[in-house]
KOLMAR-863577 format. One record per residue (C-alpha): x, y, z. Coordinates in steps of 0.001 Angstrom, whole numbers, plus 500000, padded with zeros to 6 digits. Example, Ala and Ser with C-alpha at 12.3 -4.5 7.8 and 13.67 -1.06 7.14 Angstrom:
! residues 2
512300495500507800;513670498940507140;
***
This chain:
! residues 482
500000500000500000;501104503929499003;502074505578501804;499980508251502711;499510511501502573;501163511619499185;501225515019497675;500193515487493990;502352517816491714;500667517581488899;497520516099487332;495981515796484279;492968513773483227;491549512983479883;488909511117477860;488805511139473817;485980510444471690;486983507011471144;486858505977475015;490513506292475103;491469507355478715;495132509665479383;496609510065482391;499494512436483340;500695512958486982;503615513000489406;503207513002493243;506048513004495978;505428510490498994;505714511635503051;509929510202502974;510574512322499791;510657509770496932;509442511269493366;507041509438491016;505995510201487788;504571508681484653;501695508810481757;499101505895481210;497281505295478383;494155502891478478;492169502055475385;489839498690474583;493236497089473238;495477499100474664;497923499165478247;500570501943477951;503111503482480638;505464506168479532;508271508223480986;508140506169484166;510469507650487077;511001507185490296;513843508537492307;515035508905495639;518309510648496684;520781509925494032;519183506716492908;516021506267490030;514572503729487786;513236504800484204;510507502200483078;508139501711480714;505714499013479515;503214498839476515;500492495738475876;498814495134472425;496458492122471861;499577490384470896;502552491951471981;504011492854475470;506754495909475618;508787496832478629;512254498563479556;513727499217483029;517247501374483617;518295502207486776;517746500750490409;516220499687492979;517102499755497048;515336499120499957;514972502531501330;513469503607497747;510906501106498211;509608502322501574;509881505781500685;507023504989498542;505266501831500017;504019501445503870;506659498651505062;508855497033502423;506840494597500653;510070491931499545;513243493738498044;516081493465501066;519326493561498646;519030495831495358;517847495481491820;519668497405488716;518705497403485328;519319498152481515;516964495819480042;514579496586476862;511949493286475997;509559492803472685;507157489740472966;505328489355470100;502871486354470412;501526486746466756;504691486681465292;507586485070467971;509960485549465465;509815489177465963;510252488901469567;513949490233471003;515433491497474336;518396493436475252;520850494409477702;521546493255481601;519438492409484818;520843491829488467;519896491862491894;519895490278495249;517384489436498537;514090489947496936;510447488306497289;508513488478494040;504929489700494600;503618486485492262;501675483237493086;504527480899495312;506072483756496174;509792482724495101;512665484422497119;515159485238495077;518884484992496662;520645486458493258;520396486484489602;522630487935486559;520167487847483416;521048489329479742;518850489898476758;520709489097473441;518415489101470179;515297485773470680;517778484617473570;517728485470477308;520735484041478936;520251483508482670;524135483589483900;522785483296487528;519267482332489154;519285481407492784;516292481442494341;514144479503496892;510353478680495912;508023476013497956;510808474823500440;513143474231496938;516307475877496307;517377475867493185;520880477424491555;520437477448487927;522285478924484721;521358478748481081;519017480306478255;516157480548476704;514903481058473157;511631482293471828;511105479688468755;507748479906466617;505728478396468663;507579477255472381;510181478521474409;513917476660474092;515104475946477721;519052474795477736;520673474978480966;521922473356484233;520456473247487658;521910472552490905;520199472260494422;520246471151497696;516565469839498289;513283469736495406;510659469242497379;508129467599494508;504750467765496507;505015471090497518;506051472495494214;502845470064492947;500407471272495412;501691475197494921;502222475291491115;500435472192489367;497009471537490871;494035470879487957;492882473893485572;490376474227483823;490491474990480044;492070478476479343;491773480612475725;493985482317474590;497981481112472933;499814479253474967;503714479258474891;505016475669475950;508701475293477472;510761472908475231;514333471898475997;516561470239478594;517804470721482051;520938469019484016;519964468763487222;522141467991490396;520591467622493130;521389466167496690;518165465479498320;514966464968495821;511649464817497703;509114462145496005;507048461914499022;506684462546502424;508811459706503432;510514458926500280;513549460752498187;516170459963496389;519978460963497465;522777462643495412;520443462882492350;522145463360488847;520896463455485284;518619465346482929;514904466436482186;514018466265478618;510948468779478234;508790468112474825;505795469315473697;504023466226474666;505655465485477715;508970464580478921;511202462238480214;513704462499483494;517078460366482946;518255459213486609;522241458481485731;522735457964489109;521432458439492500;520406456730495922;517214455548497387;517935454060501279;521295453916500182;520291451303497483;522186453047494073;519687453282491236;519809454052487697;516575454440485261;514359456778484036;510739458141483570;508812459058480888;505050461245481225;503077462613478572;499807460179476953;501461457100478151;504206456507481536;506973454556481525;509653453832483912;512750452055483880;514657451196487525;518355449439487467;519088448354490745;522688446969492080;523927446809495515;526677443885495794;526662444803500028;524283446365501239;523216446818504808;518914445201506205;519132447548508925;519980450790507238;517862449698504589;514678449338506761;515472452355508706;514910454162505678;511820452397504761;509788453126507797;511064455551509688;510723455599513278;509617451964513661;511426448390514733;513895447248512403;512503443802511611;515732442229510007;519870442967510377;522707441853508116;524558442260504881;522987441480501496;523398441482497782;520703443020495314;519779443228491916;516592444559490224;515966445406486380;512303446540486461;509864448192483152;506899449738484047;504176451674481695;500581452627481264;498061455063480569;496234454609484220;498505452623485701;502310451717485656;502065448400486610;499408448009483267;502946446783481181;505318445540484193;508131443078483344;511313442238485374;513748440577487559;515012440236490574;517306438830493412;518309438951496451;521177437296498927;521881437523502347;524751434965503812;523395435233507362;521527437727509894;518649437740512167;514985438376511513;512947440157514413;509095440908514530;508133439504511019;504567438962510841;504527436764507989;507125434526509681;505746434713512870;502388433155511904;504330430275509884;506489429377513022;502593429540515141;501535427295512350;504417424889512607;505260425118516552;502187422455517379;503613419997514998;506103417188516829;509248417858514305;509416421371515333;508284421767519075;510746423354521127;512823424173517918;511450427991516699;511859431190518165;509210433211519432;509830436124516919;508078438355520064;510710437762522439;514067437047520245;514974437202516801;515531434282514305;519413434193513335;519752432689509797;522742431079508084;521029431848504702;518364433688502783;517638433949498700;514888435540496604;514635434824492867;511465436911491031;510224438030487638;507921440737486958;505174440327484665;502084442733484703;500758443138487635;502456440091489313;505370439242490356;506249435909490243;508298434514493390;510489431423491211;512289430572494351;512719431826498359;514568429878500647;515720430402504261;517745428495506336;517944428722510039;518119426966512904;516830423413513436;514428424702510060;514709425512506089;511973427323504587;511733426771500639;508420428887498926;507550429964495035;504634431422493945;502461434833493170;502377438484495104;499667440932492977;501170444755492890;500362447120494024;498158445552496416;500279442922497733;498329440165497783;500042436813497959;499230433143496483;502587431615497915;503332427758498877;505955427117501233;508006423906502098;509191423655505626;511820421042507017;513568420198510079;517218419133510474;516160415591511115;516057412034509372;512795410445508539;514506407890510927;513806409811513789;510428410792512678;508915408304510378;506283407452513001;505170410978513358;504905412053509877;501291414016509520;499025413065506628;499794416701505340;504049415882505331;505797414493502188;509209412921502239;512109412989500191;513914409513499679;517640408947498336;520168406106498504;521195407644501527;518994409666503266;515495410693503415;513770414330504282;510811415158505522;508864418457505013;505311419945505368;503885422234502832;502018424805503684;499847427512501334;500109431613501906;496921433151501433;495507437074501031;496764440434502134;500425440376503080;499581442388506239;497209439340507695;497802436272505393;495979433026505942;498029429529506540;496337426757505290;497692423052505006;497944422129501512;497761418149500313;501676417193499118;499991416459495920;499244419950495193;502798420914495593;503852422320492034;507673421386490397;509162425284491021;509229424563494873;510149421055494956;512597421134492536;514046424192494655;514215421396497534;515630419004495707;518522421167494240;519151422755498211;519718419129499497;520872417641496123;518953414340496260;517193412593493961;513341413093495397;510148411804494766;506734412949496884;505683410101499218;502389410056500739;502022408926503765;499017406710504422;496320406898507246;
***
């Protein structure tokens, strides 16, 4: 708001025939500060001439004109704080100074046509737009359709963002080229501030073409997910766009890939970690709650997503993990098979309760493909005390819903156990030796699955032929009878 009482020099109103409306004046504000200028207003017509303010030894010149389909300005001169609140009651955002000998034609009709000139700079200022971006510093300079930015720092929805470049008016887009460094890009609030739903809007539009290379070393994807010391490039087309991830980390996991929007989405994730860490891992993962499982591990994951609706509409992949040995703590899943198996003969007095100590393992694997929306578990095995646990089968993504069937076996000889072998139990027979194990099925939401006893008959080759290869036997499924 003006300050007030501002005291009018001159004044000079006037309407012409045609509705045109002229206005000439100059006033002086309480602090001393001088303003001046003539406006012009017709039906297509916005014009501002011989702009001037001043204030001690320091004034800005400025000018602006706007046709249908053209937009004029110039500036020359600067800006300071104490200018600002000689005029204004309480400084509304410019802390550092702004200088300029800048002169802009935009011609929408014709882009072509369209050329700026000369230098801005400045420092410590809040722009009075929507977001309200602080700007730290900036070095811009008009040069024929091109406006180099040499220096943009400024901080906008939590972001900070340090970028240099240009950008070219082309027939019918703007050409971005330039590089972009930051310390956090905080995607949902830039989303929620910037990119909620229009409506449809008239008028030409001017779309941003071009590409960015972005550093970055925290980038916000949720609000408990980001990726770590991001690097690569955004590809902006007219149609969409496409963000190259060359390398970054998510829970310390290193990940290439990249992501493609527009009609159709499409992402591509490269994950390898030869020694990686369960507990750090989890940490990340759920913040702030029990880490469920400790020790080193190995991981690879090659995954291709796409769709119009959904990602998970085109899904293919692979994957595997290996840990050599750890502990597993709290694990709902495997806390409900140990309930199921703990009544049984062959395993009393042999599992943990996961409640009260943790279940150290000498072994753990996971083999998968992804195809659509399912990925397909080939083969799972743990190995831990007095028990191995072999499983293949189906989890449905996103919802995680699982179809799994699971082998389990004790560290004993059918010798010892022949007698006590359940209708539901199988064995294993060699030259040698002979195995017994129970399978069991994996039912419904992986948050509260259902175990169900499954007949040995049902037991499909991927899982027994996992077995078989663990204990290298020849095997064949052996009923037992009532």
């Amino acid at each position: 708001r003006l300050r007030a009482p501002l005291r009018l020099k001159n004044l000079d109103l006037s309407l012409s025939p045609d509705g045109e409306l002229r206005l000439l004046l100059s006033l002086v504000s309480p602090k001393g500060a001088f303003l001046e200028a003539e406006v012009e207003r017709g039906e297509n017509l916005l014009r501002v001439r011989g702009g001037r303010l001043v204030y001690g030894e320091k004034s800005l010149r400025f000018a602006f004109e706007r046709f249908p389909e053209e937009y004029r300005f110039s500036l020359k001169g600067e800006l300071s704080p104490g200018m600002v609140s000689a005029v204004f009651e309480g400084n509304p955002g410019l802390e550092g100074y702004f200088k300029a000998d800048f002169e802009a034609d935009f011609n929408l009709a014709r882009p072509l046509l369209s050329h700026f000139r000369g230098r801005l700079e400045g420092e410590a200022f809040t722009l009075p737009i929507k977001g309200t971006p602080e700007i730290k510093r900036f070095r811009l300079r008009g040069a024929g359709r091109t406006f180099h930015f040499e220096e943009l720092a400024v901080n906008l929805a939590g972001s900070d963002f340090v970028a240099s470049g240009r950008v070219e008016v082309a027939p019918k887009n703007f050409r971005l080229e330039g590089v972009l460094r930051s310390r956090l890009i905080d995607l949902p609030a830039l989303k929620a501030r910037f990119f909620e739903k229009r409506g449809p809007s008239s008028g030409k539009k001017f779309r941003v073409v071009g590409r960015l290379a972005v550093k970055c070393q925290k980038l916000r994807l949720t609000e408990k997910r980001h990726l770590e010391n991001f690097r690569g490039e955004v590809f902006i087309y007219p149609d969409g766009g496409r963000v190259v991830i060359s390398e970054a980390r998510f829970c310390g996991l290193p990940l290439r890939g990249d992501y493609r929007f527009g009609n159709r989405r499409l992402l591509n994730l490269h994950l390898y970690e030869p020694s990686g860490d369960f507990s750090r891992l989890w940490a990340c993962l759920s913040p702030g709650k029990e880490i469920f499982i400790s020790g080193p591990f190995s991981l690879r994951a090659d995954f291709h997503l796409g769709g119009r609706e959904d990602l998970f509409e085109e899904g293919r992949g692979t994957f595997r993990l290996d840990s050599p040995s750890g502990e597993i703590h709290r694990f709902g899943l495997l806390a409900k098979i140990f309930g199921f198996l703990s009544p049984i003969d062959l395993f009393k007095g042999q599992l943990p309760s996961l409640e009260e100590e943790g279940f150290p393992y000498q072994g753990l694997s996971v083999v998968g493909r992804l195809s659509g929306r399912k990925f397909h578990v080939e083969q799972a095995h743990l190995e831990g005390p007095g028990l191995r646990l072999f499983a293949s089968g189906d989890i449905l993504l996103p919802e995680g819903r699982l179809d799994l069937t699971v082998l389990a076996s004790p560290f004993k000889t059918v010798d010892a156990v022949v007698s006590r072998i359940p209708v539901v139990g199988f064995v294993l027979t060699g030259k040698k030796k002979m195995l017994v194990s129970f399978p069991i099925g994996i039912r419904g939401s992986y948050r509260d699955p259902a175990i169900i006893p499954l007949d040995p008959k049902a037991i499909g080759q991927g899982v027994f032929g996992l077995f078989k290869r663990v204990f290298q036997l020849p095997a064949q499924v052996v009923v037992p009878k009532n």
